[in-house]
C-alpha positions in Angstrom: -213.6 -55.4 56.5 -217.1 -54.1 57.3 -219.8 -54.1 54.8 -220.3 -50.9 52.4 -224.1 -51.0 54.0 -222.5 -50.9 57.5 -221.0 -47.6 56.6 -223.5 -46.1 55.1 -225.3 -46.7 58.1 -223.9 -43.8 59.8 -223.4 -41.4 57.1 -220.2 -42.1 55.8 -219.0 -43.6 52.9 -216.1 -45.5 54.7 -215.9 -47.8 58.0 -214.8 -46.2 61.7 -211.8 -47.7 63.0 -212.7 -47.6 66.7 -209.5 -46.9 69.3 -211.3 -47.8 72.1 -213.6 -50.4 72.4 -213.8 -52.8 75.4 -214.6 -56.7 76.5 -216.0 -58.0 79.5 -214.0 -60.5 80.9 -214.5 -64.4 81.1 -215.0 -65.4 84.7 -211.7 -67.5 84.7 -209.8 -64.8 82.8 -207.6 -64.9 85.6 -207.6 -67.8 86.5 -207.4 -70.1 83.5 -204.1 -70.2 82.9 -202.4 -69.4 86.4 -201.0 -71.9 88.2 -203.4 -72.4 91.1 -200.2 -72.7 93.9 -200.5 -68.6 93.3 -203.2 -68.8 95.6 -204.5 -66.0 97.7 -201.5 -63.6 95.9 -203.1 -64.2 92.6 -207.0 -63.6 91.4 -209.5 -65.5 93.5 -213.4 -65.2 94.0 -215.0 -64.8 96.8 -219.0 -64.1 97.8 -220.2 -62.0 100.3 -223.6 -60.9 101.1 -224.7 -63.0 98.1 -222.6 -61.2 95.7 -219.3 -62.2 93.8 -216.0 -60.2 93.9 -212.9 -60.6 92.8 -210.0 -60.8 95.8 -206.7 -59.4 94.5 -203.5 -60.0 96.2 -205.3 -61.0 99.3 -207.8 -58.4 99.2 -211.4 -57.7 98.2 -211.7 -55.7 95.3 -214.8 -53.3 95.0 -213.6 -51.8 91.5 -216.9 -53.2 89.8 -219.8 -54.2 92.0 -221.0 -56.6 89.7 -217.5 -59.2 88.7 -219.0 -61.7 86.9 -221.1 -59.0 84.7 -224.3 -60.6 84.0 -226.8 -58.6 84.4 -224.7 -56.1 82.6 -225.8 -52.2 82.5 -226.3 -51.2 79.1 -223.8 -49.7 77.0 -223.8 -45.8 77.2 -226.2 -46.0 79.6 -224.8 -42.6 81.9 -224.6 -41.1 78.8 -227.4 -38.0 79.4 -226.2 -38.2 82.9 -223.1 -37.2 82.2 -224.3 -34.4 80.1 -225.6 -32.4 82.6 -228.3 -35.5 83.5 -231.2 -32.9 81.6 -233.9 -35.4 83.5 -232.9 -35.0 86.5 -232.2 -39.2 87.0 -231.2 -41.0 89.0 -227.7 -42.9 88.3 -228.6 -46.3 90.4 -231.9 -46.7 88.4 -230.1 -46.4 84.9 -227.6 -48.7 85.8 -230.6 -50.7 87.3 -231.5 -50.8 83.7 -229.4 -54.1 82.8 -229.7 -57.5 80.6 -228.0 -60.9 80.8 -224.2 -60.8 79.3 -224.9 -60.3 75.4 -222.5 -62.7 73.1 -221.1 -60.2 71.8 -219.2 -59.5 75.1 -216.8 -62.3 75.2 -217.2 -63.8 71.5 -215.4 -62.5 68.9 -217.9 -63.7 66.0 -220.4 -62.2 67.3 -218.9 -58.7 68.2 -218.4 -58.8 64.4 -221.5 -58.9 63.5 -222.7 -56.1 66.0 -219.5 -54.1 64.4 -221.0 -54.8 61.0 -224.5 -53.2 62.2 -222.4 -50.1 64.4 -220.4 -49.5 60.7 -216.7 -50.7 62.5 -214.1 -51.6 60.1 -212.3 -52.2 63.2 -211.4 -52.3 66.8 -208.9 -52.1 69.3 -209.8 -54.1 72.2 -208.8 -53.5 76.0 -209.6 -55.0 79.2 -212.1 -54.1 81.7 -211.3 -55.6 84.5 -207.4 -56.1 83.6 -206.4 -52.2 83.9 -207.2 -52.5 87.2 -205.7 -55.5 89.1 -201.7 -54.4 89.1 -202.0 -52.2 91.4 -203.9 -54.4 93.7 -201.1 -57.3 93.0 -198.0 -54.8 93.8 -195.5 -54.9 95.0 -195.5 -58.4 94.7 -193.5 -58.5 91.3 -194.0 -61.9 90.7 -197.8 -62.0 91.4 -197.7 -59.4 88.7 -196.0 -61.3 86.2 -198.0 -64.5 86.8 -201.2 -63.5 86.8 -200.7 -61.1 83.3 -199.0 -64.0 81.7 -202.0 -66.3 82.4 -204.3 -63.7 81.7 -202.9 -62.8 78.1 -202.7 -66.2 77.2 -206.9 -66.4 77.9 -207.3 -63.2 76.1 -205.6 -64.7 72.8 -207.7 -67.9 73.4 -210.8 -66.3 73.7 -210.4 -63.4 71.1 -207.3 -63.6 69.8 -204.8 -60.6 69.1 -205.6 -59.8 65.6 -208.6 -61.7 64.9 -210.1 -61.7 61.2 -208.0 -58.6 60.7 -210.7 -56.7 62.6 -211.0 -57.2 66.4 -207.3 -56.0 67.8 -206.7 -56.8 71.6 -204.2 -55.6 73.3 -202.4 -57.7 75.3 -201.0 -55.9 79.3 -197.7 -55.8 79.8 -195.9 -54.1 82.8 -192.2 -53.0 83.7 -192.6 -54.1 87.0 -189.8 -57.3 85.6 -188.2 -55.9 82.3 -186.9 -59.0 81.4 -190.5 -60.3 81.8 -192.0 -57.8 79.2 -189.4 -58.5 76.7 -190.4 -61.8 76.6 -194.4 -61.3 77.1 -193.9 -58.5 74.0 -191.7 -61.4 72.2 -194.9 -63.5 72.6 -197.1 -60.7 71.9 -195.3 -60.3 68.7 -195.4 -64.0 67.3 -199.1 -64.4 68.1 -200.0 -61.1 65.7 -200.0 -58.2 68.2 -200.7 -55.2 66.5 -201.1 -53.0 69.8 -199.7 -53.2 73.6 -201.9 -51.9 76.5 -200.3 -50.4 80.0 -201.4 -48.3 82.4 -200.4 -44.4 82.9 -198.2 -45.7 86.3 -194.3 -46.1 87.6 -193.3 -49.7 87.6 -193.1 -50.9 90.6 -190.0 -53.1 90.1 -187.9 -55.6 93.3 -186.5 -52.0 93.8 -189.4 -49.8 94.5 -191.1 -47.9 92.1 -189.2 -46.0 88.9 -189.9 -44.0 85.7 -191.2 -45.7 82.8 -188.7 -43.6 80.9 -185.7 -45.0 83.4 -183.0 -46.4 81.1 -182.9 -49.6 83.0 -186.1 -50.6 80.9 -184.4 -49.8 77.4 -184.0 -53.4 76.8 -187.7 -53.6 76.2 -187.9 -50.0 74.5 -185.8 -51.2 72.0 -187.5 -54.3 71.2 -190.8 -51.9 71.0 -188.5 -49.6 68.2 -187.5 -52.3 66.1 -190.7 -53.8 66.2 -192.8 -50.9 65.6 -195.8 -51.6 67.6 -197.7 -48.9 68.9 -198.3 -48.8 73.2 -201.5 -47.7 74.5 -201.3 -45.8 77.7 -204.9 -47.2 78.9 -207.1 -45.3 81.9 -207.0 -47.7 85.0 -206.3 -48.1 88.5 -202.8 -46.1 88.5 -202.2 -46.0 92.8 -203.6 -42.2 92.3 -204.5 -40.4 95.6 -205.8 -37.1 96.9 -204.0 -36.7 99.9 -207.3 -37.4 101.8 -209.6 -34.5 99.5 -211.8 -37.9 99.0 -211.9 -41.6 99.0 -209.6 -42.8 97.3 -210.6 -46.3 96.9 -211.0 -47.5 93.5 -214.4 -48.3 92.6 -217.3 -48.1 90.0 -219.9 -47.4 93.0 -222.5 -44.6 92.4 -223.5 -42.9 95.7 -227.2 -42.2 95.3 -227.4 -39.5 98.3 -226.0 -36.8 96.8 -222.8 -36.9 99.2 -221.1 -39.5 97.4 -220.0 -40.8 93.7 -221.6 -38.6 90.7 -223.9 -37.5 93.3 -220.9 -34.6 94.4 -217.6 -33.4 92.6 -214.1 -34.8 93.8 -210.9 -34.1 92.6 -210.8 -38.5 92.3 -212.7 -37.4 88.9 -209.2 -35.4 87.8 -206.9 -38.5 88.8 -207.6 -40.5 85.2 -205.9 -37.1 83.8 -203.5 -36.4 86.1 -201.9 -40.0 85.4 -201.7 -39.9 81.9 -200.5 -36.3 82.1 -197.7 -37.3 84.5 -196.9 -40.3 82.5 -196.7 -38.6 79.0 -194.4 -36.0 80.6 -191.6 -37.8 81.7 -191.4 -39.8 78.5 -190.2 -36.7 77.5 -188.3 -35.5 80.4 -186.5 -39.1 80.5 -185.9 -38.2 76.8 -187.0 -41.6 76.1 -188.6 -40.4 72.1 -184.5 -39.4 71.8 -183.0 -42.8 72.3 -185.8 -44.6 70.4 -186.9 -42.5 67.8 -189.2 -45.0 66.5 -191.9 -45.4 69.3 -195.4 -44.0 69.4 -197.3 -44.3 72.1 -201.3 -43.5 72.7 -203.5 -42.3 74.9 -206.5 -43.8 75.1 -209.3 -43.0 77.4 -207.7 -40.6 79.4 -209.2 -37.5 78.1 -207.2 -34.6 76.7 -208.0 -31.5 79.1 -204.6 -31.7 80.6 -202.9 -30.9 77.2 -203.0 -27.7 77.7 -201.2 -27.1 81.1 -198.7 -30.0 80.0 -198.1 -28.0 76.7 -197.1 -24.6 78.7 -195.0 -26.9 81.3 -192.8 -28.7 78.2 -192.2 -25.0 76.5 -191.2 -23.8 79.8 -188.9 -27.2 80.3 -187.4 -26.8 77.0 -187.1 -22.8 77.6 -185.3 -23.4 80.7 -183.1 -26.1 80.0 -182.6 -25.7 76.7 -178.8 -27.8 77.3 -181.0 -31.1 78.4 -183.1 -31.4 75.0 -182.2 -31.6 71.3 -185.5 -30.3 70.0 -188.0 -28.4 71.9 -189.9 -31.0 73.9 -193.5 -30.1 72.8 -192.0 -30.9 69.1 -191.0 -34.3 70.6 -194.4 -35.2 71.8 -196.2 -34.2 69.5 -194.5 -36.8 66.8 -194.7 -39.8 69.3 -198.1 -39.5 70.4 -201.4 -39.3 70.1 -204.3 -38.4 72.1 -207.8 -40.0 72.2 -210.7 -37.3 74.0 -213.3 -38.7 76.1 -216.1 -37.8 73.8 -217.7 -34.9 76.0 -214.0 -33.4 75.1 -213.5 -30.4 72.7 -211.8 -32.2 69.8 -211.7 -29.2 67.9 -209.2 -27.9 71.0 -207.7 -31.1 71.0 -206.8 -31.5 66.7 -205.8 -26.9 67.4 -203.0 -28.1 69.9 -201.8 -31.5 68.8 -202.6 -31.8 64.9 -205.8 -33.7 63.3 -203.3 -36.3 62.3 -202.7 -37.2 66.1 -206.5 -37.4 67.1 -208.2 -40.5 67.7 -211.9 -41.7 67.7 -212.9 -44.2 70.6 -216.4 -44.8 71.6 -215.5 -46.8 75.1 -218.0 -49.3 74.3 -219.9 -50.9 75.8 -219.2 -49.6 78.8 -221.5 -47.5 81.0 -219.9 -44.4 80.7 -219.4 -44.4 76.8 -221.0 -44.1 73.6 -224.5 -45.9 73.4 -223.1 -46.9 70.0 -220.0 -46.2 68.5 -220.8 -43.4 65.7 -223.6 -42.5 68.4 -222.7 -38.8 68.2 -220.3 -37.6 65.4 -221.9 -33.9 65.3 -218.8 -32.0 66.4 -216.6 -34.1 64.0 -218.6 -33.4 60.7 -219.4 -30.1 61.6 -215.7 -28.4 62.5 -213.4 -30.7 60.2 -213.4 -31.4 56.8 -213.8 -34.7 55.0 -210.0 -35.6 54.7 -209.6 -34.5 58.7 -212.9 -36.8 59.5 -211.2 -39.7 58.0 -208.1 -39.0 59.3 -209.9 -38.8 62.9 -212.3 -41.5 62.4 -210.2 -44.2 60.8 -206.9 -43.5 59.1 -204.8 -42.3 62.4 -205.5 -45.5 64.0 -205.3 -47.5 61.2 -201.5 -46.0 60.8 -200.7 -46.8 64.2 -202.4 -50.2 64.3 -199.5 -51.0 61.3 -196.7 -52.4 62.4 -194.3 -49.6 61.5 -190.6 -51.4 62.1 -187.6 -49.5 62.2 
């Protein structure tokens, strides 16, 4: 656990449990262990104009501009921007702002000692690069399954799923092949998963594309019941569109002429929410919490604006068709999951509508877009909630859900 002095670093007299903390992947993290005959339907790299990028499922990938990650922008460093950019600056020059790939990136010993000096008892751990490559691979089902097979095995290699009882990375899994994820969450279990990442999508299965909630994926629910591990619903590529309001493209780009990127508001900036909004829901309309009782599921890093429009759209559900529900659906979803706010959120909204005891802390670090540090801005925490809520919020919620709660 992290050092008392850690801690008191940032004012508090016990250790943040970050939900949302992030690596940057190795360059053969998808590669490594994938059997090379997958060729151009699997991960490969290619360079163009003297730059690197990834080519997924046959196809350049422009989701970061910079794939191998070193130089690396520095953590946080859109932070001001994104709070109304006070300065004026530009985005392209702070992310100009950039240093060769710290340790701390893609070592585990060394991201706990940087945890130690941020006052981190501990971390879950999610991909950067790995929330965004299934939709690229489908609908090849198999190029799915091969290429997150490989890739968990060189994320428990590298960092391991539960290492020193601090660092907790979550393995992907998809439904794309149920029998596939029972066995991936079978291996997930044995190797000391304590957390399972997805992204807020349909699986697109042989079939075409169904609900996550479709009963023909209960096999795998139930394994996730009786196990009690918690699934993180994790922002990512999730196939969103605008029906041609914007470009729909994935990518990390900034425009710097005003027309483009930050530089001018798209509904592409709602898509993160509308997924996990769309996702959450029909876990509930698939009455999925009914037949496993025992699953809780997170959101993480898909902000929490969209609660409540999906709150008024469950009590009209449940008031409408009362016959298809045992319990008014808002109950339901409040008791299976919880919600993690991008940190420009209102959290005091967020703990009003779905119960302090279902908020999470995440930071997004390292990433551009997060925290500079972790406890880098705690003000609206300390100042609306009381001590047992703050611990609840900061460390306790996703301690619970990071125990393995079988049923």
């Amino acid at each position: 656990m992290a050092a008392p002095q850690a801690a008191a670093s940032v004012g508090l007299d016990y250790a943040i449990f970050d939900c949302d903390n992030h690596y940057y992947e190795a360059l053969d993290a998808f590669t490594r262990h994938v059997d090379r005959a997958l060729g151009a339907r699997g991960v490969q790299w290619c360079e163009i104009d003297g730059r690197k990028y990834h080519v997924v499922g046959g196809r350049v990938s422009g989701a970061v501009r910079n794939a191998t990650f070193s130089p690396i922008s520095k953590p946080g460093c859109l932070y001001d921007f994104l709070r109304g950019n006070p300065r004026g600056e530009s985005p392209l020059a702070l992310l100009r702002d950039s240093e060769p790939i710290p340790a701390h990136y893609r070592h585990p010993e060394a991201r706990l000692r940087v945890m130690d000096a941020q006052g981190l008892e501990a971390v879950w751990l999610f991909p950067t690069l790995g929330v965004l490559y299934e939709q690229l691979l489908q609908p090849d089902v198999a190029a799915v399954t091969k290429v997150f097979t490989g890739f968990n095995r060189w994320l428990d290699e590298d960092w391991g799923l539960a290492h020193a009882g601090r660092i907790f990375a979550a393995p992907y899994f998809s439904l794309c092949d149920v029998d596939w994820a029972c066995s991936e969450l079978e291996w997930a279990l044995a190797r000391g998963a304590r957390v399972l990442c997805t992204r807020p999508s349909a699986a697109w299965t042989k079939d075409g594309p169904r609900s996550p909630g479709d009963p023909v994926f209960d096999p795998f629910w139930a394994r996730v019941h009786e196990a009690g591990i918690t699934v993180v619903i994790h922002a990512g590529d999730s196939g969103y569109n605008t029906n041609g309001y914007a470009d729909d493209r994935f990518s990390a780009a900034f425009g710097g002429d005003g027309e483009s990127g930050y530089g001018k508001p798209t509904l592409k900036s709602w898509s993160i929410e509308r997924a996990a909004l769309d996702f959450l829901a029909t876990l509930v309309f698939d009455r999925l919490f009914e037949r496993f009782p025992n699953l809780r599921v997170a959101s993480v890093e898909n902000g929490s604006e969209f609660l409540p429009y999906l709150f008024r759209k469950l009590e009209s559900s449940g008031r409408n068709l009362k016959h298809w529900y045992r319990e008014p659906p808002a109950e339901t979803f409040r008791r299976h999951v919880w919600i993690n706010p991008f940190w420009e959120d209102d959290v005091v909204e967020v703990a009003a509508q779905m119960g302090p005891d279902r908020v999470l802390f995440g930071s997004d670090w390292p990433h551009i877009e997060g925290l500079p540090e972790p406890a880098h801005d705690l003000a609206a925490i300390r100042a609306h909630f009381g001590p047992d809520d703050q611990r609840r919020i900061l460390r306790d919620n996703v301690r619970a859900l990071n125990a393995l709660a079988p049923a």
